[in-house]
N, C-alpha and C positions, 0 to 999 in steps of 0.2 A: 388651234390644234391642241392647248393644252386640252383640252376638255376630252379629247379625244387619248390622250397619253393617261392623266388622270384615270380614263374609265378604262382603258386597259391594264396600267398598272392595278388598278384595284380588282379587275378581273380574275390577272393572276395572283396575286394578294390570296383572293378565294379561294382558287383551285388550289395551290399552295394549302389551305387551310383546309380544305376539303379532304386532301389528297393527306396529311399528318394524322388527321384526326380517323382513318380508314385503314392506314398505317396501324396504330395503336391500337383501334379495336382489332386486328389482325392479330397481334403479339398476343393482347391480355385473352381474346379466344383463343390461342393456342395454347395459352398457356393454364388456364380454365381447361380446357380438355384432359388434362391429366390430370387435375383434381377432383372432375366432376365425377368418377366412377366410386370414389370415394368418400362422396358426402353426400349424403340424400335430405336436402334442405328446402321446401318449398318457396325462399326468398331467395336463394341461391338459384334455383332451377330458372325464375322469374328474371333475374340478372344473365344469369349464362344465356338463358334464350334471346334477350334483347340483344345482348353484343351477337350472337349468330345472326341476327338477324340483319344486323346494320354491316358487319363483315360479311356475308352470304353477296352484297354486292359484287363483290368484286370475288369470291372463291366458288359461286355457283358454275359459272360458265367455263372459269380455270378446272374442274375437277371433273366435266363435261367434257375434256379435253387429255387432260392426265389423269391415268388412271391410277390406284396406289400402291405403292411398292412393300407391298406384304404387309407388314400391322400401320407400316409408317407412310402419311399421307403429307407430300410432300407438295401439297398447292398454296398452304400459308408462306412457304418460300418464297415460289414462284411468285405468289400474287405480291410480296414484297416488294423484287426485285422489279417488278412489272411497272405496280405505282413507283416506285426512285426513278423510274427510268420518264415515266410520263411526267414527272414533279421537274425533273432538272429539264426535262425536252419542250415541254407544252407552258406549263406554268413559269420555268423562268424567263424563254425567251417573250412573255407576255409581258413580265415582268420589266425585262430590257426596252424594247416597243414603247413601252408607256412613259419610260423614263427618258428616252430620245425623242418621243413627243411632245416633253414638257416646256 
């Protein structure tokens, strides 16, 4: 059985690690958004789009859903709140699982 606790635990290990790093690109996009109107840098443009791109994950289907509340687009919240809630639900209880299989 450990082999099986083992490979859960490292399962959520992952998600856990998936789910921070999705997290962050969330923040530094939104927080890129506010600067980007006022710099026109084609390294910069090259950077901004890669992090939309790897955040667009998780805020394409959110914003599909919510629509935006006048200038302010409020799905980098939501999509926050969303991954914390699937990190602490999904990922730790895999976490737990893996650890009582050991």
């Amino acid at each position: 059985m450990f082999i099986l606790g083992n490979f859960l635990y490292g399962l959520g290990r992952a998600f856990n690690l998936f789910i921070d790093f999705e997290m962050t690109m969330i923040v530094i996009g939104a927080l890129l958004s506010w600067i980007r109107p006022m710099v026109y840098n084609y390294k910069f443009d090259r950077i901004f789009f890669a992090i939309e791109a790897v955040s667009s994950i998780v805020l394409k289907p959110l914003r599909k859903i919510i629509p935006p509340i006048g200038m302010v687009d409020i799905t980098p919240m939501i999509g926050f709140i969303v991954l914390l809630f699937l990190k602490y639900s999904i990922g730790n209880s895999l976490i737990q699982a893996g650890l009582m299989l050991r």
